[in-house]
C-alpha positions in Angstrom: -4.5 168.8 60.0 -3.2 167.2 56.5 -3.3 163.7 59.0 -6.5 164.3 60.1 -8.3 164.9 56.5 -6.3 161.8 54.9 -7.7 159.6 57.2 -10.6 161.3 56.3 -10.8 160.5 52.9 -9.4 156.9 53.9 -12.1 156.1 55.7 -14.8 158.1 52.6 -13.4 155.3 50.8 -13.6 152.3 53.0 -17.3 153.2 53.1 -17.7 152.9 49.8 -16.1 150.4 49.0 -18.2 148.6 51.9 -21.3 149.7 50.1 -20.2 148.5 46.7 -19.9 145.0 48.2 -22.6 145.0 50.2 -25.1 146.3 47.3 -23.8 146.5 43.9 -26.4 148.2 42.5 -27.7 151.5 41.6 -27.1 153.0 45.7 -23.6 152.1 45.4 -22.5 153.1 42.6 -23.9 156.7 43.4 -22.3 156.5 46.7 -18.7 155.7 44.9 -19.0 159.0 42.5 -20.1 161.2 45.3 -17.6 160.0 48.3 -14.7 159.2 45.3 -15.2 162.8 43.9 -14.8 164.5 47.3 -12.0 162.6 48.3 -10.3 162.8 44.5 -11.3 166.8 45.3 -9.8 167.0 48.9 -6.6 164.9 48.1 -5.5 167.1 45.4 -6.1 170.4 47.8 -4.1 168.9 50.7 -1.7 167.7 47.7 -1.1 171.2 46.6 -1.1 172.4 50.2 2.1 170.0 50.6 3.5 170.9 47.4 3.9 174.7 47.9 7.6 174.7 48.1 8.1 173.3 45.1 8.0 174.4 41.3 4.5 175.4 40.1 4.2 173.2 37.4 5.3 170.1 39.5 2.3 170.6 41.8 0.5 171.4 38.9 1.0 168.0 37.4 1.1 166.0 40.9 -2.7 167.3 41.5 -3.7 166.3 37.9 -2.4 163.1 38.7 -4.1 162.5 41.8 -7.8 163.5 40.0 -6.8 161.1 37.6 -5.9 157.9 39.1 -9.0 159.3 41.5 -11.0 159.4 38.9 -10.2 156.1 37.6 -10.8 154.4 40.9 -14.5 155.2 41.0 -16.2 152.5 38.5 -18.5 153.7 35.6 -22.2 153.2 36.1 -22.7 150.0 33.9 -25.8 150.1 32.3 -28.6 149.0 34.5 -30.0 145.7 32.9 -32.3 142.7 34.3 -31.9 139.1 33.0 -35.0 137.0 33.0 -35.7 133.6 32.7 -39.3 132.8 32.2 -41.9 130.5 30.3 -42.8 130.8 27.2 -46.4 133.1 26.5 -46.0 134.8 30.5 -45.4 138.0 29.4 -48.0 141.1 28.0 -46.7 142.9 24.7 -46.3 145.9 27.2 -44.8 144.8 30.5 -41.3 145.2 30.0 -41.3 148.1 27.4 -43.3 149.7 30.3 -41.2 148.5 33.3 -37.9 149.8 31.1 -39.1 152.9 30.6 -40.3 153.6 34.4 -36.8 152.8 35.3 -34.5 153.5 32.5 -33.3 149.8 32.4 -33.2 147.5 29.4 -34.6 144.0 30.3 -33.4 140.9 28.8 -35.0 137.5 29.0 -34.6 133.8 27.5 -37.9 131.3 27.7 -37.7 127.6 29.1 -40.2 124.5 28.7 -39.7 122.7 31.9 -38.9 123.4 35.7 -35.6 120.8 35.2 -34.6 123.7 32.9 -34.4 125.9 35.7 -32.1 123.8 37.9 -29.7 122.6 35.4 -29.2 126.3 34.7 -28.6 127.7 38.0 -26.3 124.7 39.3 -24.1 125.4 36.6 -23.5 128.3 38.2 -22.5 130.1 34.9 -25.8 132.2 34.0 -26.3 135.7 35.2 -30.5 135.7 35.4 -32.1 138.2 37.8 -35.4 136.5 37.8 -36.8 133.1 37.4 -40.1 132.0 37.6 -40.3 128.1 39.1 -43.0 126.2 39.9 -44.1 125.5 43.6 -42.1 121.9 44.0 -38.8 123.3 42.0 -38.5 126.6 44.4 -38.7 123.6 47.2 -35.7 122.2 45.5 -34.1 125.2 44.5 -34.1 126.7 48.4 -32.4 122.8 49.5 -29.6 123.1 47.5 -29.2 127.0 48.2 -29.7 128.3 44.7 -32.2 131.4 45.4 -31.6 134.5 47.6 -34.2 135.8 50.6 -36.5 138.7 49.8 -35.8 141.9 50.9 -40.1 141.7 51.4 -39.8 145.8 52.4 -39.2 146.6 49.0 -42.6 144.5 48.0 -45.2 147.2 49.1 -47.6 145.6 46.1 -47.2 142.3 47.7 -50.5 143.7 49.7 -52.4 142.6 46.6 -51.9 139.0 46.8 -54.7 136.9 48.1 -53.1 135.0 51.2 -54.5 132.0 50.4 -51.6 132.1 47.7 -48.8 133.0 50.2 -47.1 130.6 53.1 -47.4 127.6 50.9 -45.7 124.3 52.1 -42.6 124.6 50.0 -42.0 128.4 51.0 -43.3 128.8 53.9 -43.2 132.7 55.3 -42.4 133.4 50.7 -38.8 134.2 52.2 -37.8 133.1 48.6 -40.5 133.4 46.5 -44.2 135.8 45.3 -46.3 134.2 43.6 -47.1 135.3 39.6 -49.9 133.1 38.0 -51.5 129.9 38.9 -52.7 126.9 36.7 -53.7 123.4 36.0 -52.5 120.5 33.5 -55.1 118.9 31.9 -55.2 118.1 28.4 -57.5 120.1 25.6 -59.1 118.5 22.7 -61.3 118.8 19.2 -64.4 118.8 20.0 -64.9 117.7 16.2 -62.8 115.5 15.8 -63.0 113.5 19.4 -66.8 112.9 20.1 -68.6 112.0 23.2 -68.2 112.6 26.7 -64.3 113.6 27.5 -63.2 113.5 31.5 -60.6 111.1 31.5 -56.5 110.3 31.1 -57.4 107.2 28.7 -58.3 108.9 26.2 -55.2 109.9 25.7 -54.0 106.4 25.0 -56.5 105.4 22.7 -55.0 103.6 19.4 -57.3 105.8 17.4 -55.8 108.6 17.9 -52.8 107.7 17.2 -49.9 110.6 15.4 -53.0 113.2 16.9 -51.8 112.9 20.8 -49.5 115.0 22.1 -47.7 115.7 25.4 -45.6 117.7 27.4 -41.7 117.4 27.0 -41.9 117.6 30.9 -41.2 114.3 33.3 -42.9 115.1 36.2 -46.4 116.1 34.4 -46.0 112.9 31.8 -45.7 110.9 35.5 -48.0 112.7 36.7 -50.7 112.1 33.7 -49.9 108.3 33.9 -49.9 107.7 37.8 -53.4 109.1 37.7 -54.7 107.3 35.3 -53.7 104.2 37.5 -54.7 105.8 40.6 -51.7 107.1 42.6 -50.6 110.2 43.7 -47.9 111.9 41.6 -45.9 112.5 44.4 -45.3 108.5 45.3 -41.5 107.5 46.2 -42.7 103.4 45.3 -40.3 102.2 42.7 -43.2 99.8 41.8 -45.8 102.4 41.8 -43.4 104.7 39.2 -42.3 101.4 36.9 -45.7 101.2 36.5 -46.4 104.6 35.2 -43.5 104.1 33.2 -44.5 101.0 31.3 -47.8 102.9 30.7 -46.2 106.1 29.0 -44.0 103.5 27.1 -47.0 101.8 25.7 -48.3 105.4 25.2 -45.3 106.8 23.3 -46.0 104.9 19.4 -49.5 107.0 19.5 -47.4 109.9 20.1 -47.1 112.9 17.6 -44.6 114.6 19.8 -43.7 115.9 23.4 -44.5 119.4 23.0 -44.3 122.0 25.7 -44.7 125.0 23.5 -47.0 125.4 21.0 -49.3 122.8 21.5 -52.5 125.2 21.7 -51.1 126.1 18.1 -51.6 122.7 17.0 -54.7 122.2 18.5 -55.9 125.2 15.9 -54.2 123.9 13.1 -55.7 120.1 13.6 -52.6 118.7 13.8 -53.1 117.5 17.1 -56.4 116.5 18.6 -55.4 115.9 22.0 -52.5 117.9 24.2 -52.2 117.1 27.7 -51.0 120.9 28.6 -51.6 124.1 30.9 -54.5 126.1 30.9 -53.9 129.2 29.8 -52.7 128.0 26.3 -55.6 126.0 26.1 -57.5 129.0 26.7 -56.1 131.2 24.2 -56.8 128.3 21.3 -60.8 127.9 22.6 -61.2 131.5 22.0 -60.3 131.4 18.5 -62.2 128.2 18.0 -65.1 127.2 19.7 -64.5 123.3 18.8 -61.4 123.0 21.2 -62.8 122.4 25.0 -60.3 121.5 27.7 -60.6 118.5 30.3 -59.5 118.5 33.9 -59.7 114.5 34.2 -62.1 112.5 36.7 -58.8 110.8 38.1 -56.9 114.2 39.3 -54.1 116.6 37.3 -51.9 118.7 38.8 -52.5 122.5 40.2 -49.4 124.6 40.2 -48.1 128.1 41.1 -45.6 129.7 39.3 -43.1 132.2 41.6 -40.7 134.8 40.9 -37.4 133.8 42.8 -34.3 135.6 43.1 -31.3 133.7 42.5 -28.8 133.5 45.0 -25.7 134.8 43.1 -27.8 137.5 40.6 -25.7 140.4 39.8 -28.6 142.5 40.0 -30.8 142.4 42.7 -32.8 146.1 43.4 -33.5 145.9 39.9 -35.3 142.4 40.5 -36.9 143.3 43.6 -38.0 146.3 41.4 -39.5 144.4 38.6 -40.9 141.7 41.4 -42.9 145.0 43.1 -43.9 146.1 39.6 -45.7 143.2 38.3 -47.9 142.7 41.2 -49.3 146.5 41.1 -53.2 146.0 40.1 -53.1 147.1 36.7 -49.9 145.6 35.5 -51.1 142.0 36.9 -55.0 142.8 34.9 -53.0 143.3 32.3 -50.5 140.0 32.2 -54.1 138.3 32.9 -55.1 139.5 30.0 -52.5 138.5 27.7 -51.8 135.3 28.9 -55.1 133.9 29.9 -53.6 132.3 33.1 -55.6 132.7 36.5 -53.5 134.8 39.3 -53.0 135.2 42.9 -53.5 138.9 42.7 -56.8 139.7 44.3 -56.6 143.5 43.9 -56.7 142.9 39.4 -59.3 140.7 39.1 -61.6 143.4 38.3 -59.3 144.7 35.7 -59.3 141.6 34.3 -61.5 141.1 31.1 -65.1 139.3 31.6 -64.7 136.7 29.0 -61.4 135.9 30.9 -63.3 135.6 34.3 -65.7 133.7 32.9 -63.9 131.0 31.0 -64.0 128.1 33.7 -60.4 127.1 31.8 -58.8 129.8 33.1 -61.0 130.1 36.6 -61.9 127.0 37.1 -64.5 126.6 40.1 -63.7 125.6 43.8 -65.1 121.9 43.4 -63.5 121.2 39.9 -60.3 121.6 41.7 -60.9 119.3 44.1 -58.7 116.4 42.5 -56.5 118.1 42.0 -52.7 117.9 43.2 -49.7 119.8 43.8 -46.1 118.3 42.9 -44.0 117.8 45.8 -39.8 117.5 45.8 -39.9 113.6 46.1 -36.3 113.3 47.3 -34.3 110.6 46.3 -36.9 109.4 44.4 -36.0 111.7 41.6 -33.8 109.7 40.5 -36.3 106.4 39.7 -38.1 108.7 37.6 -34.8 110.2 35.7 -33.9 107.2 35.2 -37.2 106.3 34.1 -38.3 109.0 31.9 -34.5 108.6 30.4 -35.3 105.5 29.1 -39.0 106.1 27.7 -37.3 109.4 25.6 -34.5 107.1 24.6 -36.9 104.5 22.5 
C-alpha cells in the first residue's frame, strides 16, 4: 500500500511539473499548490505511518520536515504582470487601469518610434515584452526569423468583431501570429496659414522656403517611402538605382530639415514650430481638432497605408495574460474607446458606432474608399534592406 501511494504522489508531481513547463502561467501555478499540497499532505501521513516504531518526537520532526521541504518545492505565485511594448499615443487614459483591475494584473509598458525598434529588441533576445504592436511588413519579418509565437486563436472570442477585410493579409496569412489593432496612413499635415494654395503633393516638402519648418519621421522606410514617390516608384523596389535615387533626394532634402521627429510632431504643428510633418494620421488628427488651420495631405503620388498588430513574442514569459489583454482590446467598447482617444481608424467593425461622430467624420482619420487608392503597403524587401541601411546610414550621418 505505502508503494502504491508513493508512486502516487510521484506521478502528482510529474504532472505538475509537466504543466508548469508546458504553461507557466496562472493554470499551473494553481495546479502546483493543489497537487504539491496533497502530495506534501499524503507523504507526511505514510511518513508517520512508517515511523510508528520509533520515538514520538522523531516522527514528529520527520513529518515537519517533509511539509517543509514540500512546501518549499511548490513555487510562490509571482505577481501576475504583462510587459508591453507599443507606440507612442495608442493607448486610452483607461485601458490598462481597466484591464488591471478586471484581472488583478499590473501592466507595464515602454513606447518605440519605429518598427526597426521592434526587431533590434527582440533579436537581442534579452527583453521580457508580452506584447508588441508591429506594423504589417515587420510582423512579415518578425515571423522569418522566428521571433513571435502562434495564437492560441480559441482564446480570441472578440476576434468576431474584426472586419475580415482586415484579417488574412499577405504577410499573415490565416493571423496565426498576429490581430490587427488600428490602421493608418502617412501623409504629411501642414499650416494652412502659413503654407497657402493648393497642397496634394511630396514636393512641397522640399521646397527651400520652408526651410527649418519641415519635418519628418525618424523612420527609414517611410522617409524612402516619401522620396520614392515623389519620383514615382513603389516603396517596395529592390533597384539599387531606383533607392540611390531616393537617397540623393532625401539628402538634398535634409539642410531644409528642422528635425526627424516621430513623436510629437502634431505638437509642433500647434506650436508653429513646424509647418510641414510628413506623419501618421491620427496625430494629425488630434492637432486639427484643436486648430482648424492645420489640414492633412495624403499626396497625388501615393503614401503608405499600414496596419498595426498585436504579436506575441516567441519567448514571452507570460502568455494567457497576453492572449487576455489581446481578447480584451478588441471587445466593442474597449476598441470605441482606444478610437476615441487616439484618433486612429480600426479594424473593429462591431465599435464604430461607439465611436464619436466628429471622429467618423474627420476624413483624416476615415479617409474614403477612392482617397486610398494610391495608396501602398510596405512589403519585407529581402536583401534589399540592406541598400537602404546602408543608405539611410549615411543621409543621418551628414
Amino acid at each position: 500500500m505505502r508503494h502504491k501511494i508513493l508512486a502516487f504522489i510521484l506521478v502528482c508531481l510529474v504532472v505538475a511539473r509537466r504543466l508548469d513547463f508546458a504553461s507557466p502561467g496562472l493554470a499551473a501555478t494553481i495546479a502546483w499548490i493543489v497537487v504539491g499540497a496533497f502530495a506534501c499532505v499524503v507523504g507526511a501521513l505514510v511518513l508517520a505511518r512508517i515511523l510508528v516504531r520509533v520515538p514520538r518526537w522523531v516522527g514528529v520532526c520527520l513529518c515537519a520536515l517533509v511539509l517543509i521541504l514540500g512546501a518549499k518545492s511548490v513555487p510562490h505565485r509571482q505577481e501576475s504582470k504583462l510587459n508591453l511594448y507599443i507606440w507612442s499615443a495608442y493607448l486610452a487614459p483607461d485601458t490598462l487601469p481597466e484591464f488591471e483591475k478586471r484581472h488583478g494584473v499590473k501592466v507595464s509598458f515602454d513606447t518605440y518610434d519605429s518598427n526597426e525598434a521592434i526587431l533590434a529588441k527582440l533579436q537581442a533576445g534579452n527583453v521580457d515584452y508580452d506584447l508588441v504592436v508591429p506594423s504589417d511588413y515587420m510582423v512579415e519579418i518578425l515571423i522569418r526569423e522566428n521571433l513571435l509565437a502562434e495564437l492560441d486563436k480559441g482564446a480570441l472570442k472578440n476576434l468576431k468583431n474584426i472586419d475580415p477585410a482586415f484579417l488574412d493579409k499577405p504577410y499573415d496569412p490565416g493571423n496565426r501570429y498576429s490581430v490587427p489593432y488600428f490602421w493608418g496612413t502617412t501623409g504629411f499635415g501642414y499650416r494652412k496659414d502659413k503654407v497657402p494654395g493648393v497642397i496634394d503633393s511630396w514636393k512641397v516638402l522640399w521646397d527651400p522656403k520652408y526651410r527649418d519648418r519641415i519635418t519628418m519621421l525618424d523612420d527609414m522606410r517611410e522617409n524612402f517611402s516619401a522620396a520614392l514617390h515623389s519620383l514615382g516608384y513603389s516603396s517596395n523596389t529592390t533597384s539599387t538605382a531606383e533607392i540611390q535615387q531616393a537617397k540623393e533626394l532625401l539628402m538634398k532634402q535634409k539642410p531644409l530639415l528642422k528635425s526627424y521627429n516621430s513623436g510629437n510632431f502634431h505638437e509642433m504643428l500647434l506650436s508653429g514650430d513646424a509647418w510641414l510633418v510628413q506623419g501618421f494620421n491620427g496625430q494629425v488628427a488630434k492637432a486639427m481638432k484643436e486648430n482648424p488651420n492645420i489640414g492633412y495631405c495624403l499626396p497625388k503620388e501615393g503614401c503608405t497605408i499600414s496596419f498595426d498588430n498585436l504579436c506575441i513574442p516567441r519567448n514571452a514569459p507570460h502568455r494567457e495574460l497576453a492572449l487576455l489583454f489581446m481578447d480584451y482590446v478588441m471587445e466593442a467598447e474597449v476598441a470605441a474607446k482606444l478610437v476615441n482617444a487616439c484618433y486612429y481608424s480600426t479594424p473593429n467593425r462591431e465599435c464604430v458606432p461607439q465611436v464619436s461622430a466628429h471622429i467618423r467624420e474627420n476624413s483624416a482619420i476615415f479617409p474614403a474608399r477612392e482617397n486610398l487608392a494610391h495608396t501602398e503597403l510596405i512589403h519585407d524587401v529581402g536583401r534589399a534592406v540592406e541598400a537602404y541601411d546602408a543608405a539611410w546610414t549615411e543621409i543621418k550621418s551628414r
